[in-house]
ROSE-4610 file (N, C-alpha, C; in Angstrom, 1 decimal, always signed):
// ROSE-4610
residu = [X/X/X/X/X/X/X/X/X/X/X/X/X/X/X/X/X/X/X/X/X/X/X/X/X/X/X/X/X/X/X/X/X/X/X/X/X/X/X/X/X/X/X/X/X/X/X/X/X/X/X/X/X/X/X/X/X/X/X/X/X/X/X/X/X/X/X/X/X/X/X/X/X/X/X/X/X/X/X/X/X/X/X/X/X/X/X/X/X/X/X/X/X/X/X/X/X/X/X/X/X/X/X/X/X/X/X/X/X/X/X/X/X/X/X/X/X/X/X/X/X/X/X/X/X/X/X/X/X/X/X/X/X/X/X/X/X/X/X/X/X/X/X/X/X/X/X/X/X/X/X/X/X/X/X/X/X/X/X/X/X/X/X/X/X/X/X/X/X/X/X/X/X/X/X/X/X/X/X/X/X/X/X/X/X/X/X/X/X/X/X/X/X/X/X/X/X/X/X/X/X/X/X/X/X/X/X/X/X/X/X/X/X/X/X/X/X/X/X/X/X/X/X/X/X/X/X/X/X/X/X/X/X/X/X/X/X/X/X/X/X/X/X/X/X/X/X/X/X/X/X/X/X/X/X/X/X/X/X/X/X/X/X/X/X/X/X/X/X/X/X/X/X/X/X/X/X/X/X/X/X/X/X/X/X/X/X/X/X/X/X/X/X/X/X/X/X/X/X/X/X/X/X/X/X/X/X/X/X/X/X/X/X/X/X/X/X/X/X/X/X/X/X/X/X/X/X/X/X/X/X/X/X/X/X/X/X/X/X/X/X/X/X/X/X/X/X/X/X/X/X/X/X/X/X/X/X/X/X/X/X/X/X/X/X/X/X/X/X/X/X/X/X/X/X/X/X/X/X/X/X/X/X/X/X/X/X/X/X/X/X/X/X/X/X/X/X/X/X/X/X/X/X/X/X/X/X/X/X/X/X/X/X/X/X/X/X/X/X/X/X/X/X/X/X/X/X/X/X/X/X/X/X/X/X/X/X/X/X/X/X/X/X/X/X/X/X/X/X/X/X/X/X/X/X/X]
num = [1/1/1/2/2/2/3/3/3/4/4/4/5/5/5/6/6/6/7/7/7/8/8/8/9/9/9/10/10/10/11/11/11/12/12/12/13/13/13/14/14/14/15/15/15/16/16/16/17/17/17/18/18/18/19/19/19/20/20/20/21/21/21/22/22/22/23/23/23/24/24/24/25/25/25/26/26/26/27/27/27/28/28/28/29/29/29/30/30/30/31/31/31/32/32/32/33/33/33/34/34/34/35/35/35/36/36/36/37/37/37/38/38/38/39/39/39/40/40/40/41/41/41/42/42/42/43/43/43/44/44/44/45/45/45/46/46/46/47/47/47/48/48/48/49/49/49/50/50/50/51/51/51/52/52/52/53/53/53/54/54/54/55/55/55/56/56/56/57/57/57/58/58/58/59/59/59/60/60/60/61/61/61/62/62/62/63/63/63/64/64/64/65/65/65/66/66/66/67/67/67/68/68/68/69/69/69/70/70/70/71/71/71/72/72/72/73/73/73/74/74/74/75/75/75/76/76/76/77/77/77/78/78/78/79/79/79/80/80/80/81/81/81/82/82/82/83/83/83/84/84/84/85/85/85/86/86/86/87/87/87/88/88/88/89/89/89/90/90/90/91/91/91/92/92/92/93/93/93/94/94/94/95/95/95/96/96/96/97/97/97/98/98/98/99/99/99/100/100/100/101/101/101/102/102/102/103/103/103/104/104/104/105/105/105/106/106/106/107/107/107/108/108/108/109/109/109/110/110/110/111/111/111/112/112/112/113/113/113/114/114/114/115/115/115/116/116/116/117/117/117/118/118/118/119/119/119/120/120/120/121/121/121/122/122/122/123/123/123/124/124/124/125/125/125/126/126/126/127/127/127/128/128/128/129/129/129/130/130/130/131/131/131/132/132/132/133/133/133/134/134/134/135/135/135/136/136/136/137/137/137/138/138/138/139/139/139/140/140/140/141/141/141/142/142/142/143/143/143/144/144/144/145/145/145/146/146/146/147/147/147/148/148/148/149/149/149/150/150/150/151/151/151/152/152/152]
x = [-40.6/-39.2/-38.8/-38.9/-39.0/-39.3/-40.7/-41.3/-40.3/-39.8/-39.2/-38.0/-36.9/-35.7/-35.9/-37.3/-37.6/-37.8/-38.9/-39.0/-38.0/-36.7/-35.7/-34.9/-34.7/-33.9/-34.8/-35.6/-36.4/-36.0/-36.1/-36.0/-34.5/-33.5/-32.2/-31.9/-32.7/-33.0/-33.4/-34.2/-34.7/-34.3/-33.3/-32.5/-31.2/-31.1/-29.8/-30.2/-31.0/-31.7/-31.7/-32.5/-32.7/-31.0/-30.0/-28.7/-28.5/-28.6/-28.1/-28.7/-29.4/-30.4/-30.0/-29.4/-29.4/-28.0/-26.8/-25.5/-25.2/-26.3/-26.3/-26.0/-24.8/-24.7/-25.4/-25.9/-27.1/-26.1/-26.3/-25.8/-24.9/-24.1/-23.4/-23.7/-23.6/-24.0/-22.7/-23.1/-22.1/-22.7/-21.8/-22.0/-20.3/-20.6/-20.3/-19.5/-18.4/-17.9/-18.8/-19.4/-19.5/-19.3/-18.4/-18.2/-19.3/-19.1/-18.2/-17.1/-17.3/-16.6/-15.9/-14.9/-13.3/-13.7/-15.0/-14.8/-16.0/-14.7/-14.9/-16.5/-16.6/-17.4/-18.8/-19.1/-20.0/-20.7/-21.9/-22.9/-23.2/-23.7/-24.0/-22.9/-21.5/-21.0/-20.7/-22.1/-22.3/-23.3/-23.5/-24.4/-24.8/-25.9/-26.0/-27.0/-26.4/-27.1/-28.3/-28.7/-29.3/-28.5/-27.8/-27.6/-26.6/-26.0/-25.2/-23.4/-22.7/-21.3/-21.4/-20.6/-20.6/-20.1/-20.4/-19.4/-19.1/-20.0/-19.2/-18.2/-18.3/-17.4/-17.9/-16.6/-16.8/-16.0/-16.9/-16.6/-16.3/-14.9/-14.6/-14.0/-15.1/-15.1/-14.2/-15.3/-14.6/-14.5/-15.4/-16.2/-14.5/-14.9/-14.2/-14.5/-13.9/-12.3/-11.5/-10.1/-9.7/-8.8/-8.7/-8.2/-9.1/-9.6/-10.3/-9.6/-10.4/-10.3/-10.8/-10.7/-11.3/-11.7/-12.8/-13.4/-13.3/-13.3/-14.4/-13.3/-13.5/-13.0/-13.7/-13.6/-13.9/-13.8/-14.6/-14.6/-15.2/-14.6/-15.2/-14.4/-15.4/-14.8/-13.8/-14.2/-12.8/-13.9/-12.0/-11.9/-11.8/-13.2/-12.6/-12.3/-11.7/-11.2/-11.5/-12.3/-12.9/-11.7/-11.8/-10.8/-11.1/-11.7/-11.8/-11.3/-11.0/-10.7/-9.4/-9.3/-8.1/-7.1/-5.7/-5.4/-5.8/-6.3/-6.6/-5.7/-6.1/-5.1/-6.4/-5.9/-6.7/-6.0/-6.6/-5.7/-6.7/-5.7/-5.9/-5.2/-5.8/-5.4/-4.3/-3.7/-3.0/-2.8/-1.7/-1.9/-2.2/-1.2/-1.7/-3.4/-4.3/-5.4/-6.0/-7.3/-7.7/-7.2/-6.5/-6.3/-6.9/-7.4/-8.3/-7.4/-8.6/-8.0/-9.3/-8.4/-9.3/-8.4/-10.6/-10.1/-11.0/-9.9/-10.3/-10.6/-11.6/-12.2/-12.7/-13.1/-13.1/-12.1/-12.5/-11.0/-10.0/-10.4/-8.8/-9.5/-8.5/-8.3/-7.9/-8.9/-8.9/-8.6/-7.7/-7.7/-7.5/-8.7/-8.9/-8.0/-8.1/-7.7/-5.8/-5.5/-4.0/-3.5/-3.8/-2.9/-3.5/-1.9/-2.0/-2.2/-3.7/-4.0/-3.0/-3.3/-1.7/-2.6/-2.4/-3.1/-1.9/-2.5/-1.5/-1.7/-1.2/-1.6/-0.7/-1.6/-1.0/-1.4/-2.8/-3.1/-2.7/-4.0/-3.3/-4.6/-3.7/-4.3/-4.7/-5.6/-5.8/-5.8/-5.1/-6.0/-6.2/-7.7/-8.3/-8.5/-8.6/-9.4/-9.2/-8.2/-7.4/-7.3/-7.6/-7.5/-6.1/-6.5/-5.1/-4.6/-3.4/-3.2/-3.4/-3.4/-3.3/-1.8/-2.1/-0.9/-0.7/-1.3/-1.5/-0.4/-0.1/+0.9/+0.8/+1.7/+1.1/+2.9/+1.9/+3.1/+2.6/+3.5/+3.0/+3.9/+2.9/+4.0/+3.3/+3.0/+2.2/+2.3/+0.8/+0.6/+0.1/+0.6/+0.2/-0.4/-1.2/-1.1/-1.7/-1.3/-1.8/-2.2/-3.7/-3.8/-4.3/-4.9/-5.6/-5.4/-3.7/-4.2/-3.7/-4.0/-3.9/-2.8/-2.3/-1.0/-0.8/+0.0/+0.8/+0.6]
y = [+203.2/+202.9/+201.5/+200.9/+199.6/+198.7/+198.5/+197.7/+197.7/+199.2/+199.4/+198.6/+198.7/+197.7/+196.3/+195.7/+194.7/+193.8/+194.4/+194.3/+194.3/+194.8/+195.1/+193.7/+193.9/+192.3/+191.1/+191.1/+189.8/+189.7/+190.5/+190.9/+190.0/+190.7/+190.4/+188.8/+188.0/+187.0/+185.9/+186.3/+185.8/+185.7/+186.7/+186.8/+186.2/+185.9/+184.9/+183.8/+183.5/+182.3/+181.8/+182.4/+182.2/+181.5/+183.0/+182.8/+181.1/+180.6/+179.4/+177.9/+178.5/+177.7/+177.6/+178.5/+178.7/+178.2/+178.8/+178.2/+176.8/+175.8/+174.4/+173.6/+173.0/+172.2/+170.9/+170.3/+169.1/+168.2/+167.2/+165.9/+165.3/+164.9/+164.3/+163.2/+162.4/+160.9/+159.8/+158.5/+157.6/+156.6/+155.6/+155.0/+154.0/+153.1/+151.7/+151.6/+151.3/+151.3/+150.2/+150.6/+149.1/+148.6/+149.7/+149.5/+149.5/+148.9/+148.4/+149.1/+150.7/+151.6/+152.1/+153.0/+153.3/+154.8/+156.0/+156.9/+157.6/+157.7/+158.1/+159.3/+159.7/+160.7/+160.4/+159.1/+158.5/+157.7/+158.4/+158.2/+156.9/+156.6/+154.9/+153.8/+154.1/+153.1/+153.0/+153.9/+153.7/+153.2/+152.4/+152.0/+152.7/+152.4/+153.2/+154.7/+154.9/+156.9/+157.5/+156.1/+156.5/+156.9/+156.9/+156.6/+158.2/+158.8/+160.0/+159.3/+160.2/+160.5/+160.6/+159.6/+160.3/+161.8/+161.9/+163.5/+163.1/+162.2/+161.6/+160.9/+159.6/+158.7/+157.6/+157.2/+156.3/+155.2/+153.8/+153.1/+152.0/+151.2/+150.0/+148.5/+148.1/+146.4/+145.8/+144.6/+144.1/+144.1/+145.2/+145.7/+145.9/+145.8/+146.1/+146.6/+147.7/+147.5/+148.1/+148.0/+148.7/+149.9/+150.0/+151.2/+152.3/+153.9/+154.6/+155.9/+156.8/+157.9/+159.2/+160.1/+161.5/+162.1/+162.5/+163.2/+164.8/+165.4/+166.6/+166.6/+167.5/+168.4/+167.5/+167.2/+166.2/+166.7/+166.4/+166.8/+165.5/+165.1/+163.5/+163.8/+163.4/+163.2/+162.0/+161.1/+159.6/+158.7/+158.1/+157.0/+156.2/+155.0/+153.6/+152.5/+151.5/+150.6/+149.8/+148.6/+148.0/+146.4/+146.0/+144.2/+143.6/+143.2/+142.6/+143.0/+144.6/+145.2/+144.7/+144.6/+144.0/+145.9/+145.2/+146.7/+147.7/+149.0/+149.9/+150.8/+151.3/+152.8/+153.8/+155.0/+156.3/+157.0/+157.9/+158.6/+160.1/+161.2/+162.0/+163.0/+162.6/+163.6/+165.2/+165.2/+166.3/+167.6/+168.0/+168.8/+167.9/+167.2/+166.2/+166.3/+166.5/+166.5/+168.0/+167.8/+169.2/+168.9/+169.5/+169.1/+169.0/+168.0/+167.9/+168.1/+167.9/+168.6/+167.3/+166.4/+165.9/+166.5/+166.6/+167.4/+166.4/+166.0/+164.7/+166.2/+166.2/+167.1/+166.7/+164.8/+164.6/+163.5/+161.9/+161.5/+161.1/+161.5/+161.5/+159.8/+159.3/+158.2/+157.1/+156.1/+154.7/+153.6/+152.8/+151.7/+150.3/+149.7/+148.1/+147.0/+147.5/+146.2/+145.9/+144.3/+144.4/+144.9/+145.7/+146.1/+148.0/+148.3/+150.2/+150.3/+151.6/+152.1/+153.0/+152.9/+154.0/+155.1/+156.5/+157.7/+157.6/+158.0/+158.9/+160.1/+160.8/+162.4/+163.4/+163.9/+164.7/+165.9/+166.1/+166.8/+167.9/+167.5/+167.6/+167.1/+166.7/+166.2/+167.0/+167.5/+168.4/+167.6/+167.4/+166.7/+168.0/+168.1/+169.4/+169.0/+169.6/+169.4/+168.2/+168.0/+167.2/+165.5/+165.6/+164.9/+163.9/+162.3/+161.8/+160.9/+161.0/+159.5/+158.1/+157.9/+156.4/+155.7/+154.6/+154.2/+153.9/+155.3/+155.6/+155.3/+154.8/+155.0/+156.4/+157.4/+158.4/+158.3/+158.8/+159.0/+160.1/+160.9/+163.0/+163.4/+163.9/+164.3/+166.1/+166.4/+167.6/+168.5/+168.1/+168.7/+167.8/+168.1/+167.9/+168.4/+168.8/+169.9/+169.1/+169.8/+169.0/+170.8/+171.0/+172.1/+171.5/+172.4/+172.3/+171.2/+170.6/+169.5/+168.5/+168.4/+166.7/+166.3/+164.8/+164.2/+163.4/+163.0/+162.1/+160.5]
z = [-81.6/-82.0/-81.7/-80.6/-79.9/-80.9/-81.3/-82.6/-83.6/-84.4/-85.5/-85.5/-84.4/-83.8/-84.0/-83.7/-83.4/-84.5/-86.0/-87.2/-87.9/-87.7/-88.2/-88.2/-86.3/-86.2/-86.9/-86.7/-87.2/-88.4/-89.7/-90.7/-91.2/-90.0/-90.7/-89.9/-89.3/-88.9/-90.5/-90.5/-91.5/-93.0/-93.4/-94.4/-94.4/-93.3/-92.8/-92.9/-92.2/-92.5/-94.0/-94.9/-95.9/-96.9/-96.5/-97.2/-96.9/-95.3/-94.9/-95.7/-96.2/-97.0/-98.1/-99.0/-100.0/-100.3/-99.4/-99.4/-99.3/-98.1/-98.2/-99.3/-99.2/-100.9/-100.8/-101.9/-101.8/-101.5/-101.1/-100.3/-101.5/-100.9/-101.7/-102.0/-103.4/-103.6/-103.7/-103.4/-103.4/-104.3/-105.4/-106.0/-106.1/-106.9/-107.1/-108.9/-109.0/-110.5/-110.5/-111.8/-112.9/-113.8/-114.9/-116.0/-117.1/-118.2/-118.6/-119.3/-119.8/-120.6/-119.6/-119.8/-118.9/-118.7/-118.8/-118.5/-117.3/-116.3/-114.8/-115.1/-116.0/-115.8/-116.8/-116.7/-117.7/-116.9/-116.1/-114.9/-115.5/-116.1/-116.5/-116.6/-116.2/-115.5/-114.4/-113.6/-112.1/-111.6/-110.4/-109.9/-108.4/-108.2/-106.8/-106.7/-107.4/-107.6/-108.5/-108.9/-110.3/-111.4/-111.8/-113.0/-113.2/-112.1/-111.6/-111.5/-112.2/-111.2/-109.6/-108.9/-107.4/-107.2/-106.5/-105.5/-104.1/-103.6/-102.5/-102.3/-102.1/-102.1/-103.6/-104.1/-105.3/-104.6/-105.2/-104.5/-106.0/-105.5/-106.4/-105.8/-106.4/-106.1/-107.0/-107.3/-108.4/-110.2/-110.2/-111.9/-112.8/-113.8/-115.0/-116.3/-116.6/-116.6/-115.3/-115.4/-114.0/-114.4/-115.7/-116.0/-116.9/-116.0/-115.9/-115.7/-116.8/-117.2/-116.9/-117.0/-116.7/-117.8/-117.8/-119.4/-119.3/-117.4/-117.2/-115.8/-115.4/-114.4/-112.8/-112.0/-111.2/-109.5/-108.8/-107.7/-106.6/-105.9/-105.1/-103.9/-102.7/-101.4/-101.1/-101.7/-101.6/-102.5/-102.8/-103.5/-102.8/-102.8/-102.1/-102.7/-102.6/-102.9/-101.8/-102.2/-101.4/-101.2/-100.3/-99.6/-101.0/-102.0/-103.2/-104.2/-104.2/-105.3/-106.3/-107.4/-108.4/-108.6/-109.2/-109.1/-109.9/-109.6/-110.7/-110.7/-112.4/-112.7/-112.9/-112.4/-112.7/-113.5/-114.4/-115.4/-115.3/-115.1/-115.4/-116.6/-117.7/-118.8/-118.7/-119.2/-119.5/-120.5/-120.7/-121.8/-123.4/-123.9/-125.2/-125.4/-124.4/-124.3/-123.7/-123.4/-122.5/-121.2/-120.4/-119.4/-118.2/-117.1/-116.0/-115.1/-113.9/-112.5/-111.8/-110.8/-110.0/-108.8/-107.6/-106.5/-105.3/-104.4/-103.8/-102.1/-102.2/-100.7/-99.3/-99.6/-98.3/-97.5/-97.6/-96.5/-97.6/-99.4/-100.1/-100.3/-100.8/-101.2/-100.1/-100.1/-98.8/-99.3/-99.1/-99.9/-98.7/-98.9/-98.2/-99.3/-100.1/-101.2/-100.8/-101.5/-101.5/-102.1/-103.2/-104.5/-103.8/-104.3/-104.2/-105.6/-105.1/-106.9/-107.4/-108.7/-109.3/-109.9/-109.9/-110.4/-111.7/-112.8/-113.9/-113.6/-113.7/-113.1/-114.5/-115.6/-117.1/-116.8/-115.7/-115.8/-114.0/-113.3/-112.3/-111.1/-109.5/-108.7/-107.4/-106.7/-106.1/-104.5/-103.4/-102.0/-101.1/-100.5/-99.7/-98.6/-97.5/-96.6/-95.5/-95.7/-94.7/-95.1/-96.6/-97.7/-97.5/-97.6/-97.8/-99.0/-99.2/-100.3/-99.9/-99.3/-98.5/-99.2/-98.9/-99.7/-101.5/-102.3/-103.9/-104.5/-105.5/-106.2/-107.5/-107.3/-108.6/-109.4/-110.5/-111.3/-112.3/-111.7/-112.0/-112.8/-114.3/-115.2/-115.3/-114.2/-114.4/-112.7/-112.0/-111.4/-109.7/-108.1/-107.5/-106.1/-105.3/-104.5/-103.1/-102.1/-100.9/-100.2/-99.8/-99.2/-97.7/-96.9/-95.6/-95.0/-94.6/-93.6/-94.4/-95.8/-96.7/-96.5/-96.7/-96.3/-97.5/-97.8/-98.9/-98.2]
């Protein structure tokens, strides 16, 4: 009986195991705007990742253009804005279009640069997870949400 208990726990040892494995989300990647086309979700105007959209942190220098679009539904830990950065706009589409949803899940939006970025927000802006604006400029003709912690 001893054994039987023992095969058992092992058993549900190892199936846990397994789930923890399985649930792990793959790493997040970080990349670099480069332009030269204006749409956020067109892996070849990034550098850094191979030739991928981030999900980590996206990062902007000095590339151009500086106004940048959403094609697709979007999910990134922060936006950074690097001390050299010129000012950019982010646009999130709205109804007039399909409407997106960007969901900023890790420190939200960082900005080193002098100029505050401006979001268009048609569609709508999500901050998670203790997510912040920094000092953004938005201009919301839709949707904005602050869950778990995020700050304005």
């Amino acid at each position: 009986m001893l054994s039987v208990v023992r095969w058992r726990k092992s058993a549900l040892l190892a199936n846990c195991a397994a789930l923890v494995v399985i649930a792990t989300p793959a790493g997040a990647q970080d990349a670099t705007w480069a332009g030269p086309g204006t749409d956020w979700n067109n892996g070849a105007y990034w550098t850094g990742n191979g030739g991928s959209v981030p999900t980590g942190t996206a990062i902007f220098t000095g590339a151009t253009p500086t106004i940048i679009g959403l094609t697709a539904d979007t999910s990134i830990g922060t936006i950074q804005f690097d001390a050299g950065a010129p000012a950019h706009i982010l646009t999130v589409p709205g109804p007039s279009a399909t409407p997106r949803v960007l969901n900023l899940t890790g420190q939200g939006i960082v900005n080193n640069s002098s100029f505050a970025p401006q979001f268009i927000v048609d569609g709508a802006i999500h901050f998670r997870n203790g997510s912040t604006a920094a000092n953004a400029r938005f201009g919301i003709h839709s949707g904005i949400g602050f869950w778990d912690s995020s700050s304005a």
